[in-house]
Rosetta silent file (secondary structure, phi, psi, omega in degrees, C-alpha in Angstrom):
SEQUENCE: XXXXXXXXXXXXXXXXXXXXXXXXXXXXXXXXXXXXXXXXXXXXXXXXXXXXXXXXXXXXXXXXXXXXXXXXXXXXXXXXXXXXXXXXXXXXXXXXXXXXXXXXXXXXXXXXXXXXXXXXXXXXXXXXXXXXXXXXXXXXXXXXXXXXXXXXXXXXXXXXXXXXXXXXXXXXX
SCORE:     score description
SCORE:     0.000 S_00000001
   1 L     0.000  -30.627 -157.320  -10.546   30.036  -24.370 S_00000001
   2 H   -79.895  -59.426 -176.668   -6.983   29.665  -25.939 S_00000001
   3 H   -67.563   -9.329  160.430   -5.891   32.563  -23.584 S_00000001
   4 H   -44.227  -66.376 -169.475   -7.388   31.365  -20.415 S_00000001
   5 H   -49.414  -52.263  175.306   -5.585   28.233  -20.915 S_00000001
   6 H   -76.033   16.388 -163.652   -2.275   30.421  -21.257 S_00000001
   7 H  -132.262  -10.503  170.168   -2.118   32.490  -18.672 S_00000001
   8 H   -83.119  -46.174  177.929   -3.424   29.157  -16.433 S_00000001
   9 L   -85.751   13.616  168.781   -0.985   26.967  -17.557 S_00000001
  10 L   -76.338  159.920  156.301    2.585   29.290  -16.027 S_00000001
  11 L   -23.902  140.056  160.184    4.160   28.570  -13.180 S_00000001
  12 L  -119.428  179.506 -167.994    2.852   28.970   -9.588 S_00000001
  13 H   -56.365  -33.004 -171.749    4.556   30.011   -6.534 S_00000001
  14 H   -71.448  -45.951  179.537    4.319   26.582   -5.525 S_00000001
  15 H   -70.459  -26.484  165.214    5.625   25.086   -8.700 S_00000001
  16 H   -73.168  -22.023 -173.428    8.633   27.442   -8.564 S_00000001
  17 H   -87.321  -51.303  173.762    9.121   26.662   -5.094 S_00000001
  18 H   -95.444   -6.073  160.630    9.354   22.750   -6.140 S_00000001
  19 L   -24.949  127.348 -175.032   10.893   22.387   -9.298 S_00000001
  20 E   155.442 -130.426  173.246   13.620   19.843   -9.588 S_00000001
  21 E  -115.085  115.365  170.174   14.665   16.477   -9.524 S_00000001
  22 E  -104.712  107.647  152.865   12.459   13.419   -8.385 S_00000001
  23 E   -63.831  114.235 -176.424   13.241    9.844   -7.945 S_00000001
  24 L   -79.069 -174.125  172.083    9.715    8.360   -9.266 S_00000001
  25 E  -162.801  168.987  138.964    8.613    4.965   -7.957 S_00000001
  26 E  -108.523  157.200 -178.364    5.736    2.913   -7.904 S_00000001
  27 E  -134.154   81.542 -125.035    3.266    1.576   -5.311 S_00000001
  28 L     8.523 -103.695 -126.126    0.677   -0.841   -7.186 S_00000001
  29 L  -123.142   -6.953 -175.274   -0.905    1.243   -9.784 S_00000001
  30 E   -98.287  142.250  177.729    0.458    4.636   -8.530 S_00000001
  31 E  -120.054  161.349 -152.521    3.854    6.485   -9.467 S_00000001
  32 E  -166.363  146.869 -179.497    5.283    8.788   -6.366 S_00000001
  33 E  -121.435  148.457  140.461    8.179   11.348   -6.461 S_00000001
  34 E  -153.320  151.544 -160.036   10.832   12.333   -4.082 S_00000001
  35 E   -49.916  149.237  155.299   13.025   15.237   -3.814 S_00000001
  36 L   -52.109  -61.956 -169.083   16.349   13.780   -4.844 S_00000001
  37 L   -52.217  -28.727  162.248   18.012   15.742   -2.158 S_00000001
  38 L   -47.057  -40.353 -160.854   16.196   13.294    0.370 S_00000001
  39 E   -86.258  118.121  178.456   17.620   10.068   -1.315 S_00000001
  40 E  -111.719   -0.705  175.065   20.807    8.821   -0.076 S_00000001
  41 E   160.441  161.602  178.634   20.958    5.356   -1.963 S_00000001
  42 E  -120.758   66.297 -170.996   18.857    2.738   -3.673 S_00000001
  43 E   -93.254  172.420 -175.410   19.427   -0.762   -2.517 S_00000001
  44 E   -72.818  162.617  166.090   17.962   -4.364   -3.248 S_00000001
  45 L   -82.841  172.430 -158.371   15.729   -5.454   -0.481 S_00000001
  46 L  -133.104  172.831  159.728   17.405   -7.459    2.157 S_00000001
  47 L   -87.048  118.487 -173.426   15.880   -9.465    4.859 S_00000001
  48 L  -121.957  135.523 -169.299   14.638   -7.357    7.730 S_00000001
  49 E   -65.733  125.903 -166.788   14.590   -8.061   11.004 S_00000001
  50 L   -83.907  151.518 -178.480   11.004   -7.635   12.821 S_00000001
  51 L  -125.230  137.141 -160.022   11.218   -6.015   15.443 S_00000001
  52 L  -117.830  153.828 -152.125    8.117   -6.447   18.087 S_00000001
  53 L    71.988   44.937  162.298    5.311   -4.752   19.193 S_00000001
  54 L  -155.015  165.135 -150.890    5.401   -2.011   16.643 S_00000001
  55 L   -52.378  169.331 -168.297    3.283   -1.009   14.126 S_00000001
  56 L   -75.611   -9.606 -154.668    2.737   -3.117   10.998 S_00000001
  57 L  -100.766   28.508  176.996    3.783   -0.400    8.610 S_00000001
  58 L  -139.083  117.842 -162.449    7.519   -0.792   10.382 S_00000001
  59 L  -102.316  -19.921  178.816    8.423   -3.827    8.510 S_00000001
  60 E   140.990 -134.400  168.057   11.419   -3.783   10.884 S_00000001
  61 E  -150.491  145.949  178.003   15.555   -2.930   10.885 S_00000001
  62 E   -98.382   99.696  171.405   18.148   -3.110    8.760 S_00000001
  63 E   -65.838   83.056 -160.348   22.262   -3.250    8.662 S_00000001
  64 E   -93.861  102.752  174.705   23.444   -0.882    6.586 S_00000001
  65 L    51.697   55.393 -176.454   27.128   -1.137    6.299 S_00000001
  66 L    62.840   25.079  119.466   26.787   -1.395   10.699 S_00000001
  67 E   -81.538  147.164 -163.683   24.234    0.728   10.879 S_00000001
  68 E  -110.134   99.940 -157.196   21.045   -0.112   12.059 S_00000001
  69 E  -138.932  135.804 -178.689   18.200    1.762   10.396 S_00000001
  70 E   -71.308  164.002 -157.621   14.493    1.346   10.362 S_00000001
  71 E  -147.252  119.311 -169.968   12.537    0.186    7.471 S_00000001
  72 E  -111.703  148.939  155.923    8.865    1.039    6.605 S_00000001
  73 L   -69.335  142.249  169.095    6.639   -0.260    4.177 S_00000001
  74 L   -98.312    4.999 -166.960    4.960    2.171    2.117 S_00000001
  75 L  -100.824  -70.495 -170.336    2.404   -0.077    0.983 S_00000001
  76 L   -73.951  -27.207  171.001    0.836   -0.978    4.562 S_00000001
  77 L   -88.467   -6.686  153.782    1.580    2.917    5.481 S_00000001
  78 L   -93.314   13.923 -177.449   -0.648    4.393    2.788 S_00000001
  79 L    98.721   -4.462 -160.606   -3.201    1.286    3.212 S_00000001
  80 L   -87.803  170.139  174.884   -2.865   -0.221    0.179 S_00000001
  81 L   -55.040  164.104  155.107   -2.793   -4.143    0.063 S_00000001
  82 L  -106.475 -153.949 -174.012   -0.096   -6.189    0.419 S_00000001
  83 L  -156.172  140.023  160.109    2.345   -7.905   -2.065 S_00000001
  84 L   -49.050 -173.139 -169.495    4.942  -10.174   -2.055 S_00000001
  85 L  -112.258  118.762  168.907    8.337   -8.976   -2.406 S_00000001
  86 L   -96.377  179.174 -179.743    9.364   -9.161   -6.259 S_00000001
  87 L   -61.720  -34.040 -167.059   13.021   -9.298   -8.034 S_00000001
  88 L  -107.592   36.913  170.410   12.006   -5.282   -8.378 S_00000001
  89 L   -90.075  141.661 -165.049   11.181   -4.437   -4.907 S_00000001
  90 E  -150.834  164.208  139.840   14.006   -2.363   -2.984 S_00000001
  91 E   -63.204   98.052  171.220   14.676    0.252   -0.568 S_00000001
  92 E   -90.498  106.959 -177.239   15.010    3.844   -0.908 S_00000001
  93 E   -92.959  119.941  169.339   17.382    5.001    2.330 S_00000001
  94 E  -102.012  158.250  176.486   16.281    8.698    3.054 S_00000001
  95 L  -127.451  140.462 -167.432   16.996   11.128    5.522 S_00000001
  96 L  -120.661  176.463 -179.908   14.288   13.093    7.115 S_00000001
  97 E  -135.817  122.505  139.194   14.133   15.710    9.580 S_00000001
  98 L  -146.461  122.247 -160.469   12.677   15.702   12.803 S_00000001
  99 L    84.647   24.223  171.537   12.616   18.234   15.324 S_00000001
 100 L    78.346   23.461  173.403   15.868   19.416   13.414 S_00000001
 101 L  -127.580  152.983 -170.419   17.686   16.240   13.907 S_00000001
 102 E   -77.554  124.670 -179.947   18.512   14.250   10.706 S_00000001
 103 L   -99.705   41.177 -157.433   16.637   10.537   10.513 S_00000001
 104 L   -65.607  115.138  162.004   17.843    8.058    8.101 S_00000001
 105 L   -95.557 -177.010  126.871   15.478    5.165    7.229 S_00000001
 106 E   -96.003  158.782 -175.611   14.180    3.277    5.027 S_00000001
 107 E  -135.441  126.129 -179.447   11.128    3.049    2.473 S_00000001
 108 E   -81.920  137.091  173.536   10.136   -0.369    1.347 S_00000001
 109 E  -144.160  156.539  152.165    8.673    0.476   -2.917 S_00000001
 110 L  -146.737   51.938  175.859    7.872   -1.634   -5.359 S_00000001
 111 L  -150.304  154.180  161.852    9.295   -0.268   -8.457 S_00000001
 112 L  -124.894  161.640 -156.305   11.951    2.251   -9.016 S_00000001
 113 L  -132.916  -91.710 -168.127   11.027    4.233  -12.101 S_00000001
 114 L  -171.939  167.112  174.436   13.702    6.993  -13.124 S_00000001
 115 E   -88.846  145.197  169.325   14.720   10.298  -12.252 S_00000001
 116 E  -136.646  144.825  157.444   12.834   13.613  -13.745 S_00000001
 117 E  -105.029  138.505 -140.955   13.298   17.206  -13.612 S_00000001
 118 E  -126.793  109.863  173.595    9.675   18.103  -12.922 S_00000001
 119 L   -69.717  166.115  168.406    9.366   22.286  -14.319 S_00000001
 120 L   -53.692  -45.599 -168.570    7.745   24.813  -12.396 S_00000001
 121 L   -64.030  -29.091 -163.728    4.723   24.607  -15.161 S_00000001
 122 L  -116.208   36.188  177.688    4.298   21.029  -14.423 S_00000001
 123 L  -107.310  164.389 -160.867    3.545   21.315  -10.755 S_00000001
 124 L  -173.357  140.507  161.238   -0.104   21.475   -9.360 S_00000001
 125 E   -78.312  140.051 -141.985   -1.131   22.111   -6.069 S_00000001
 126 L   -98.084  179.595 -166.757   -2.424   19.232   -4.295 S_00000001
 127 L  -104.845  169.637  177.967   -6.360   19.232   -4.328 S_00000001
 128 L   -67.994  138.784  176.575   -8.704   18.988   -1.427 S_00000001
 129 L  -109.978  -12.123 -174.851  -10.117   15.442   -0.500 S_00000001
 130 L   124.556  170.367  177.497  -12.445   16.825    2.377 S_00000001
 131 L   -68.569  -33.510 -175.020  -11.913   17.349    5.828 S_00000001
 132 L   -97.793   -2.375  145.532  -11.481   13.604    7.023 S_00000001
 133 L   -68.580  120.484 -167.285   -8.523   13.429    4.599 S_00000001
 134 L  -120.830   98.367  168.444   -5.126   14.115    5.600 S_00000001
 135 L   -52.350  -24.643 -152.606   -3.185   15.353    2.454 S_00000001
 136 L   -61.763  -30.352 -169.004   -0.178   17.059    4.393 S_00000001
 137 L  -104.856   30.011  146.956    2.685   14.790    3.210 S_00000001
 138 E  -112.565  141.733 -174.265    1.883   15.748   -0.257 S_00000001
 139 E   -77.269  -64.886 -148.674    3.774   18.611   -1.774 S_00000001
 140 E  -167.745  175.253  115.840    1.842   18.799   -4.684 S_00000001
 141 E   -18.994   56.210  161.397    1.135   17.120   -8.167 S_00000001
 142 L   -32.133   69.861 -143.534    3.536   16.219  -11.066 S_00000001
 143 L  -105.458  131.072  149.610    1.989   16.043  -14.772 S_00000001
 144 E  -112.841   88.489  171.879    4.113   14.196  -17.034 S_00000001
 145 L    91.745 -128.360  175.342    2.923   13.869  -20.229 S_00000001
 146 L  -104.343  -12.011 -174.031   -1.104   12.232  -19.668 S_00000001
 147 E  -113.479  138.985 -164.524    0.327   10.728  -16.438 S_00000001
 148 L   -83.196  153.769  158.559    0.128   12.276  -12.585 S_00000001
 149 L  -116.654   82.996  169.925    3.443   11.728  -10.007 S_00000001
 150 E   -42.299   98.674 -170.172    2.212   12.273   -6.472 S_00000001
 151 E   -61.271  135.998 -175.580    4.933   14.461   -5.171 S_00000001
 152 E  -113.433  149.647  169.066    5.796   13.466   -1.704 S_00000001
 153 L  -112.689  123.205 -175.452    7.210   15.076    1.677 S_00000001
 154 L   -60.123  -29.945 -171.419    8.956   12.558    3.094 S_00000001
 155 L   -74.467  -30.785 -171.889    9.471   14.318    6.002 S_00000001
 156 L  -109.545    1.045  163.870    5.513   14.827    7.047 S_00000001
 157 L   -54.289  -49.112 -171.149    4.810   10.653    5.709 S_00000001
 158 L  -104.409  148.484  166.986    5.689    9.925    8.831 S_00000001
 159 L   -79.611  137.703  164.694    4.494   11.682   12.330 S_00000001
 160 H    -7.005  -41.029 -148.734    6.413   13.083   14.953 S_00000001
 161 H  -102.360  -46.567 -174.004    5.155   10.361   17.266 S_00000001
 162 H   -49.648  -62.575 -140.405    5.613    7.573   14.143 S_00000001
 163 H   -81.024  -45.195  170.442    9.269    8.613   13.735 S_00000001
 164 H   -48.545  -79.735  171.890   10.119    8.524   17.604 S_00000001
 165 H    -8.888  -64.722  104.433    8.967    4.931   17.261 S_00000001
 166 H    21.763  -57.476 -172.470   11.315    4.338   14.493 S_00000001
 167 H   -81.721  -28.047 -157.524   14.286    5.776   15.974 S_00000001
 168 H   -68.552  -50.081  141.867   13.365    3.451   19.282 S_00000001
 169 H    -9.313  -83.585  171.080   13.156    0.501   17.105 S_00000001
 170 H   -50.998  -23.853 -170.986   16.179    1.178   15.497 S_00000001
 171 H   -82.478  -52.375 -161.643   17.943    1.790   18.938 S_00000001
 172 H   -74.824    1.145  166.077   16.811   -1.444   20.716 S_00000001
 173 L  -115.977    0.000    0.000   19.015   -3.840   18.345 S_00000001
């Protein structure tokens, strides 16, 4: 048994492939990673402007030093309830790519946790939920310790269709 366990617990291709630095967060009861290299700043939340007729999980737009950049909840876009807005809820402004053009937003959280460098060893591929589950904008699994990070790709949270939306938003103020 003891060598099963070693030769199970190295690296995979995947975990070598993602290895690195994560800003964690929380989202009620859940902790969430993203690559650092996404994360362009950490601000308090602000008041954001609704903007209308677009989905609820686009909480709206933002001025960021005279830019105007959209701002999603991550709460109403994985489903989870909502919550007021605490003292620790903030904005993480990322930049995504789609269609090979650069996006910046925002992501509404509501915790910021800490940064980790997340080894090769401590990566996990993520596992199948079934067929009616769509898993795609996770890279994989973080184990820290007794506790999971769902690593995320920021880039596939939102859809192609989602993100057009988003920039349209952002465009019409």
């Amino acid at each position: 048994m003891a060598t099963m366990e070693l030769t199970k617990g190295g690296p995979t291709e995947l975990g070598m492939l993602l290895a690195g630095k994560y800003l964690t967060f929380k989202l009620g009861d859940e902790e969430y990673g993203l690559q650092i290299l996404k994360v362009q700043e950490i601000i308090r939340m602000q008041t954001v402007t609704r903007v209308p007729r677009t989905p609820d999980y686009l909480r709206g737009v933002i001025n960021l030093r005279g830019k105007v950049i959209p701002v999603v909840d991550l709460r109403r876009k994985f489903g989870l309830s909502d919550q007021e807005d605490t003292e620790r809820t903030c904005i993480i402004v990322v930049q995504i790519m789609n269609a090979n053009v650069a996006v910046t937003m925002g992501i509404i959280i509501d915790d910021v946790r800490e940064v980790l460098d997340i080894g090769a060893e401590n990566i996990e591929e993520t596992p199948s939920f079934g067929a009616n589950v769509d898993a795609e904008f996770i890279l994989g699994i973080g184990k820290i310790g007794p506790s999971v990070k769902i690593l995320l790709d920021i880039d596939k949270v939102l859809s192609v269709s989602e993100i057009t939306t988003l920039k349209s938003a952002a465009s019409a103020n």
